[in-house]
C-alpha positions in Angstrom: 0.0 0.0 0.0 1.0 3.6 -0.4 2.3 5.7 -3.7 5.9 5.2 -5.5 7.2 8.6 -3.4 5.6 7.3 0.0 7.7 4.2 0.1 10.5 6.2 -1.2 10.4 7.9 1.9 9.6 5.5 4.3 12.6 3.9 3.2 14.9 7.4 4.0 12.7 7.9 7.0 13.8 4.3 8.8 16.7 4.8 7.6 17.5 7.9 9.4 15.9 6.6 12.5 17.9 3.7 12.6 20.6 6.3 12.7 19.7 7.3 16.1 20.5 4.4 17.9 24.3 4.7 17.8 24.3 8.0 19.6 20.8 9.4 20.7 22.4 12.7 22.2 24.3 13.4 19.6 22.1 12.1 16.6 18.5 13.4 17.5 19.4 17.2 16.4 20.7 15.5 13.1 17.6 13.4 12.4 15.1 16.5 13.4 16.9 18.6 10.8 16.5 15.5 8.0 12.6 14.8 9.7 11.9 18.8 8.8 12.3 18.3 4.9 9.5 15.6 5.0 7.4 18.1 7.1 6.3 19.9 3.8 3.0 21.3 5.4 5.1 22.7 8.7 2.5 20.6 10.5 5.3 19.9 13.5 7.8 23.1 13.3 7.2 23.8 16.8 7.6 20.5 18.1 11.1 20.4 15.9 12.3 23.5 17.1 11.1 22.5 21.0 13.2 19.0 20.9 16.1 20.9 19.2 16.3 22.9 22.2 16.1 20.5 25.2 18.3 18.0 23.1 21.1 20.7 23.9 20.3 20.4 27.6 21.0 17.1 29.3 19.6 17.9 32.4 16.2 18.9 30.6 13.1 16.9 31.9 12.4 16.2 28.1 15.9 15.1 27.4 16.0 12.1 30.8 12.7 10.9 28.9 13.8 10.5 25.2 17.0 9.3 26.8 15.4 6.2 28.8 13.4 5.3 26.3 16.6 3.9 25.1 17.5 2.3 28.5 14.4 1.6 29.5 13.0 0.1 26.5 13.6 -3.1 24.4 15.6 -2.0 20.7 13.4 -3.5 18.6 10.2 -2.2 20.1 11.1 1.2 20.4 11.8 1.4 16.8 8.9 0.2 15.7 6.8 2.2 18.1 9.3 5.4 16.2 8.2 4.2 12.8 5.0 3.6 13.0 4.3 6.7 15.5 6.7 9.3 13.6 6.6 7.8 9.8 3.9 6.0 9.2 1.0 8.6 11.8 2.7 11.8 12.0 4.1 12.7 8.3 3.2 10.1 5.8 -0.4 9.6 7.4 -1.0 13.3 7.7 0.1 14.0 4.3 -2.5 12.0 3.1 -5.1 13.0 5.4 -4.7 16.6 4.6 -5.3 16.1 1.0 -8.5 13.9 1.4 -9.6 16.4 3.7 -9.3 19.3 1.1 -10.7 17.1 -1.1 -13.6 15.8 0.8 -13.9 19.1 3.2 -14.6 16.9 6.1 -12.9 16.0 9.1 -10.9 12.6 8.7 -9.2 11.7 12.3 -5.1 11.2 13.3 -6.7 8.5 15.3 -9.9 6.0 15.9 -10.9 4.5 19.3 -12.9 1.6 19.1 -14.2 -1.1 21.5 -14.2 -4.9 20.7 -15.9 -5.5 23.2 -18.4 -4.4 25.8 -17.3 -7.0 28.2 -15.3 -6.0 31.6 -14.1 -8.1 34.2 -14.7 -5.2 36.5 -17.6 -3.0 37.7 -16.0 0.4 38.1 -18.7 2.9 40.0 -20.0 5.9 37.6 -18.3 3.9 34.3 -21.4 3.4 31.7 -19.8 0.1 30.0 -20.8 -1.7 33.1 -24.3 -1.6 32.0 -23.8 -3.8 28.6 -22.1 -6.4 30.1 -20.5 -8.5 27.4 -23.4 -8.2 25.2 -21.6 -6.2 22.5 -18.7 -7.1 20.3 -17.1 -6.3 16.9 -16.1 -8.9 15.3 -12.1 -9.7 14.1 -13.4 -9.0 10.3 -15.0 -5.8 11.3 -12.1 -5.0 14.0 -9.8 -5.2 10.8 -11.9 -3.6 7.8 -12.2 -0.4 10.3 -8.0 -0.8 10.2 -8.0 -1.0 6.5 -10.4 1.8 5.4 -8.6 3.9 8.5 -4.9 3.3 7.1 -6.5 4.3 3.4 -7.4 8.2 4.7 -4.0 8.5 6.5 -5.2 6.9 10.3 -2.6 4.7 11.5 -3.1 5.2 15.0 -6.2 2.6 16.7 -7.0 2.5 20.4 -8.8 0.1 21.7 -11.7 0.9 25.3 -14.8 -1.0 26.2 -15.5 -3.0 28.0 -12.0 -4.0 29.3 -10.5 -4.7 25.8 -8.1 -7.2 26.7 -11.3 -9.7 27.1 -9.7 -9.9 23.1 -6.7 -10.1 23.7 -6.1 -12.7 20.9 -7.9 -10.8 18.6 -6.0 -7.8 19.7 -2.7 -9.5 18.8 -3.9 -10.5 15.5 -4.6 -7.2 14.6 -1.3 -6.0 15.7 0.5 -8.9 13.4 -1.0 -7.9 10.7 -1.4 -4.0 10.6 2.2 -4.0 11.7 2.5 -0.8 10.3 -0.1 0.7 13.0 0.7 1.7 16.3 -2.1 0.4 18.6 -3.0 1.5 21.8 -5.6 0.3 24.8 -7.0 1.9 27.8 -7.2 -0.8 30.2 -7.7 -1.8 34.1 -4.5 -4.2 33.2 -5.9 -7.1 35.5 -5.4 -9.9 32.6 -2.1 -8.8 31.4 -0.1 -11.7 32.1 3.2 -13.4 31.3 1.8 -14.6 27.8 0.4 -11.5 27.1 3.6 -9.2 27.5 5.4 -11.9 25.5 3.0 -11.4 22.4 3.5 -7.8 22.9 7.2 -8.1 22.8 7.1 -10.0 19.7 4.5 -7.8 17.6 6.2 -4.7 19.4 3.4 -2.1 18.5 1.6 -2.5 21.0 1.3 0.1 24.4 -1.4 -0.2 27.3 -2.7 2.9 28.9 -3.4 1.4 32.2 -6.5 2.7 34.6 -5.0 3.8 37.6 -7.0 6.2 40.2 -4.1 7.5 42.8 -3.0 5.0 45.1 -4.5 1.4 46.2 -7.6 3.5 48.9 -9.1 5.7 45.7 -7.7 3.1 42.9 -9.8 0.5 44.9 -12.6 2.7 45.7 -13.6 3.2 42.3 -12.4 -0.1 40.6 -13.1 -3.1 43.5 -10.9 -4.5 46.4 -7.6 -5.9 44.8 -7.3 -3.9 41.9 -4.3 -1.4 42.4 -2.6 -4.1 43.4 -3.1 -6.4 39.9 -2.1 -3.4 38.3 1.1 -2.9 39.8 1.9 -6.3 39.2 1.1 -5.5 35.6 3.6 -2.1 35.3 6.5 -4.6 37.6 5.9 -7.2 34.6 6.0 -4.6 31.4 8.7 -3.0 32.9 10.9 -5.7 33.7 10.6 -7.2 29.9 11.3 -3.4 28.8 7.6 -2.7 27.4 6.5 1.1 26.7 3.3 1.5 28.9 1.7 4.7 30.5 -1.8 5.7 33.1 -4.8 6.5 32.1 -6.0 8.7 35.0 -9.2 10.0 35.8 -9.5 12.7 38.1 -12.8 13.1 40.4 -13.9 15.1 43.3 -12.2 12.2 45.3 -9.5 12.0 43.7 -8.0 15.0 42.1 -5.3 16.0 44.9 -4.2 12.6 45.0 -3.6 12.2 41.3 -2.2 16.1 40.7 0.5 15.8 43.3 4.0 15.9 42.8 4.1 12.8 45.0 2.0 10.8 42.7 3.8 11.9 39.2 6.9 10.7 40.8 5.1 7.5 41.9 3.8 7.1 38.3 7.6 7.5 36.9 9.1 5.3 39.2 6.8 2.8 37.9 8.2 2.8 34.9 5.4 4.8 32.9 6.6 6.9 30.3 3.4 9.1 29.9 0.1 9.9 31.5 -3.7 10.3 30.1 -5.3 12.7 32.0 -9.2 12.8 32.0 -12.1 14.5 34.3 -14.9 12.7 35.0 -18.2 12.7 33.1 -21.8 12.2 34.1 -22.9 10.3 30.8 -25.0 7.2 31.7 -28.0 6.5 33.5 -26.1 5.6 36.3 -23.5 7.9 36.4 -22.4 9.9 40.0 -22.6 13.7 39.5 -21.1 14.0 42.8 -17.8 12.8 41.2 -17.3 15.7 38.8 -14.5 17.6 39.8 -15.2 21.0 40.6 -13.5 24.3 39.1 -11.2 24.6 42.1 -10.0 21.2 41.1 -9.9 21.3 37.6 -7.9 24.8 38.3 -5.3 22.4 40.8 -4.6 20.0 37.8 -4.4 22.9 35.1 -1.8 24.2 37.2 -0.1 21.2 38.4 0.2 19.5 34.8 2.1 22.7 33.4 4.2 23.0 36.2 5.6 19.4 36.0 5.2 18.9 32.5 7.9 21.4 32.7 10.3 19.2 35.3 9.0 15.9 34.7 10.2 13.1 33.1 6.5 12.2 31.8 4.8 13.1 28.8 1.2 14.5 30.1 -2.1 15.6 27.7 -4.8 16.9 30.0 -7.6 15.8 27.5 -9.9 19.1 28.6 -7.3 21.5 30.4 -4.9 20.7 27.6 -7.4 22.6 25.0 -5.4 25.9 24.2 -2.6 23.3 22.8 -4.8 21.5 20.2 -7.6 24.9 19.2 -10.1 23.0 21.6 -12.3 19.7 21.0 -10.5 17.5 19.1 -13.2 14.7 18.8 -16.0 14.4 15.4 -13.1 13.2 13.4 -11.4 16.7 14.0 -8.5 14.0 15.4 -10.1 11.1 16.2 -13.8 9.8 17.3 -14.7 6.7 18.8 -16.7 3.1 17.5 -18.5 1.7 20.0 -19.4 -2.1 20.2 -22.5 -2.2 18.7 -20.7 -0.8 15.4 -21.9 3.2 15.9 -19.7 5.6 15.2 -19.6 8.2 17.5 -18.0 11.5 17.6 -16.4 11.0 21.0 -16.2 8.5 23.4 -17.9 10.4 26.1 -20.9 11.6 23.4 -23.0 8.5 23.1 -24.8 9.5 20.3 -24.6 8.9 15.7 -26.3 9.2 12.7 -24.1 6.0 11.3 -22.9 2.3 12.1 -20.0 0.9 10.5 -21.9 -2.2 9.2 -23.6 -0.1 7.2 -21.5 2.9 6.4 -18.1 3.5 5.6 -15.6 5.7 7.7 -15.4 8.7 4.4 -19.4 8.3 4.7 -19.5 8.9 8.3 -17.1 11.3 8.0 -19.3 13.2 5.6 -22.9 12.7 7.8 -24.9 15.4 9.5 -23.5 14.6 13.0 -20.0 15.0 11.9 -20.1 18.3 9.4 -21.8 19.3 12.4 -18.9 19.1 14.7 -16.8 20.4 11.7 -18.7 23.2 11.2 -19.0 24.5 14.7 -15.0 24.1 16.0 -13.9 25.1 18.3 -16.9 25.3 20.3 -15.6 28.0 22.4 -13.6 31.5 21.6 -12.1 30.2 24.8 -10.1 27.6 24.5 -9.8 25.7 27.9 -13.5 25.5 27.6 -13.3 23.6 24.4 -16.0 20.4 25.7 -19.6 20.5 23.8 -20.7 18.8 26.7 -19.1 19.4 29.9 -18.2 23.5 29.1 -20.9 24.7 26.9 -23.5 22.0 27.6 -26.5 23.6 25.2 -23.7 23.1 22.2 -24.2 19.7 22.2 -28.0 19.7 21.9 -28.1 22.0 19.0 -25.9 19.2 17.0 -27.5 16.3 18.2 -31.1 18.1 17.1 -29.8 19.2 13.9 -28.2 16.3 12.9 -30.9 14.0 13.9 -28.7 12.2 16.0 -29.9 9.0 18.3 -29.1 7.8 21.5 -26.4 4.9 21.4 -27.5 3.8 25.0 -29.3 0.7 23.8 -30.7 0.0 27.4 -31.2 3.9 28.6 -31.0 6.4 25.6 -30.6 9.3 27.4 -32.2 12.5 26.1 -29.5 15.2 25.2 -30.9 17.4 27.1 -31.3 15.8 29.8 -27.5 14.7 30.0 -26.6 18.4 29.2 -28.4 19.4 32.4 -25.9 17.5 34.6 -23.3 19.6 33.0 -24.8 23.2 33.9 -23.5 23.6 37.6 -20.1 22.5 36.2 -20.0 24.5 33.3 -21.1 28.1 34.8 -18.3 26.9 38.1 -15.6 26.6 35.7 -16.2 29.8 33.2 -15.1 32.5 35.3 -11.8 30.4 36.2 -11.5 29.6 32.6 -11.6 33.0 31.6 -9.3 34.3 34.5 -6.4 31.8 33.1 -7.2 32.7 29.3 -6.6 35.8 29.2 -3.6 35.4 31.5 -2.2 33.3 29.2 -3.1 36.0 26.3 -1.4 38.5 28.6 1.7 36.4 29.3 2.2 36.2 25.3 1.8 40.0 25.0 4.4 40.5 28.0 6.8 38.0 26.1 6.1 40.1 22.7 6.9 43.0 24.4 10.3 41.6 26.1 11.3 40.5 23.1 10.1 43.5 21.2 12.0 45.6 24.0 15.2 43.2 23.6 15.1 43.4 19.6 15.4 47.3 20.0 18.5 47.3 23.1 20.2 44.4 20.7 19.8 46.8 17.4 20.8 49.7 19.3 24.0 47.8 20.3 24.9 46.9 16.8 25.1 50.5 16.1 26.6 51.9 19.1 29.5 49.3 18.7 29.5 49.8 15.0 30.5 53.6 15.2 32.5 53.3 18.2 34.2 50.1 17.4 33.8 49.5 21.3 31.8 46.1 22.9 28.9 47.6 24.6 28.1 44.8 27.4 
């Protein structure tokens, strides 16, 4: 698969990051000068000129992670994980993306979550999946036709929820063998990762678990059952003893959120061997769903702060999937960069927004792509001027309803469809807590970029007048 010039440079592309492994510190600036000439669309300037500056500092937080991913990780998986992350997703997938999305002027997404299953092996309080109980599945043949129509629009990035997906792990593995030039990911409680398990993922080697932690074993086991935090730390001991890549998946509640947003707790997560974090906030979708668990604004403000301050110091590499909107111009679900398939075959706009217009077994991805719910979502990005409000739902709850109505939308819940209005009403408290605060740090950060305009505005002009005072004078003016 792929055109004449794509597998033209693929082949460059490995070969450069092959390259790296004799001498990471040294090499990386080289490779992120030869990776720049591929980035025709300047779609990752910033993020080359960021590395190129904390590669020059070895005491950077940034530069201790890229450098243990070559202790800390097995050779052969890391540089699959590179190709498939870095050639295959983030330049020759987004080259094609882009053009089918000029072409089609629809969103098309860098990744798709989707559930095999809607089985779990757990009953975690407020999580909706509990209600299906393993009554839902998409088949291996659908599993991999959702691959193959993905990988044709530039998506080589899948991630598999539920349910607890590893219920298929089998399947899971299959799909990894033969999309080898995917990266796949999974958000799971890691309870059935076993010795057989992290074998198969050392031998297909693009495989990474985003495991569901909740703080330590009193909240993880609050939420999750008696026993849990404990299965999972045997799970990270395992993947990190065979040198696998894995990260958390943490969700952050009104129980929770101190616990989780401590300094403590990143450098618990770290010395576990995770090498990044997924950072949600609760959400009251479901019938059985616990308001009372929604963070609140003070909350949400703690982890705003705290994320920033040690993404800055950390070791970890940390999105904040709402407080993290000002990075990514707000909601990035309705294809925008990815959406989520849910086991009954809907395709859904996000994995918190249980509602479609289409099913993939009977419509394709570009046609879903192209329905009323998801021109909708294009049309009205970013949902909010204000950019750490950027959720439909959660932020601007009566957003939502106006897409769902116009789009003709329907309820996914199969046992409880839940009116979008009345899951928008849960929202409202939350929503008019957090504007003010959202607000107060928005145009803070507008301000700060001003105030660094200015300094550099201010140090342009002393460096120019320099330059001429030394020029006629022919003395150094410190």
């Amino acid at each position: 698969m792929g055109t004449i010039n794509e597998k033209l440079e693929t082949y460059g592309l490995k070969k450069v990051l092959n390259y790296l492994d004799s001498n990471p510190q040294e090499n990386v600036p080289k490779v992120i000068g030869w990776l720049r000439k591929f980035d025709r669309d300047g779609l990752y300037t910033n993020t080359y000129n960021m590395i190129d500056s904390f590669m020059k500092d070895p005491d950077n937080n940034w530069n201790r992670l890229i450098s243990s991913l070559y202790t800390d990780i097995d050779d052969s998986v890391r540089r699959k994980t590179f190709e498939n992350f870095l050639i295959n997703s983030a330049i020759l997938g987004s080259q094609r993306k882009n053009k089918l999305v000029e072409k089609y002027d629809c969103n098309i997404p860098w990744a798709i979550l989707m559930d095999p299953t809607s089985a779990c092996n757990l009953h975690c309080i407020g999580c909706w999946a509990a209600e299906y109980g393993n009554k839902l599945n998409l088949s291996y043949e659908t599993l991999d036709d959702i691959i193959r129509q993905g990988k044709e629009m530039g998506t080589y990035m899948y991630i598999f929820s539920g349910g607890e997906p590893l219920v298929r792990k089998d399947d899971i593995i299959k799909l990894c063998e033969k999309h080898n030039d995917c990266e796949f990911l999974a958000f799971t409680n890691a309870t059935l990762i076993d010795e057989k398990f992290a074998d198969d993922m050392l031998r297909v080697k693009n495989f990474v678990p985003a495991i569901s932690i909740e703080g330590y074993e009193e909240e993880t086991d609050f939420r999750r059952g008696k026993g849990t935090y404990q299965s999972v730390i045997r799970a990270m001991n395992l993947l990190k003893k065979k040198k696998l890549p894995f990260g958390a998946s943490l969700c952050y509640t009104s129980k929770n959120a101190e616990t989780i947003g401590s300094e403590a707790y990143f450098d618990h997560l770290i010395d576990l061997g995770c090498k990044f974090a997924w950072i949600f906030t609760y959400m009251p979708v479901g019938v059985d769903a616990k308001p009372e668990l929604m963070a609140t604004a003070k909350q949400r403000k703690f982890m705003y702060d705290q994320v920033r301050k040690f993404r800055a110091t950390k070791p970890l590499f940390t999105m904040d999937f709402w407080n993290d909107g000002e990075y990514v111009n707000g909601c990035i679900a309705g294809g925008r960069q990815y959406l989520h398939i849910n086991a009954n075959g809907d395709i859904e706009p996000c994995a918190f927004i249980h509602y479609a217009d289409c099913n993939i077994h009977n419509k394709t991805l570009l046609e879903a792509y192209r329905s009323p719910l998801f021109m909708q979502y294009r049309r009205n990005q970013p949902f909010n001027h204000n950019q750490l409000r950027p959720c439909p739902l959660l932020d601007n709850p009566g957003r939502l309803s106006q897409i769902v109505k116009k789009s003709g939308a329907d309820s996914t819940d199969l046992i409880h469809p839940e009116d979008v209005e009345q899951l928008s009403a849960k929202c409202i408290d939350a929503a008019k807590a957090w504007a003010p605060v959202a607000q107060d740090l928005w145009d803070n950060s507008e301000g700060r970029e001003r105030a660094d305009w200015k300094a550099q505005k201010e140090a342009d002009s002393k460096a120019k007048t320099r330059s001429k005072v030394e020029s006629k004078t022919g003395v150094r003016v410190p």
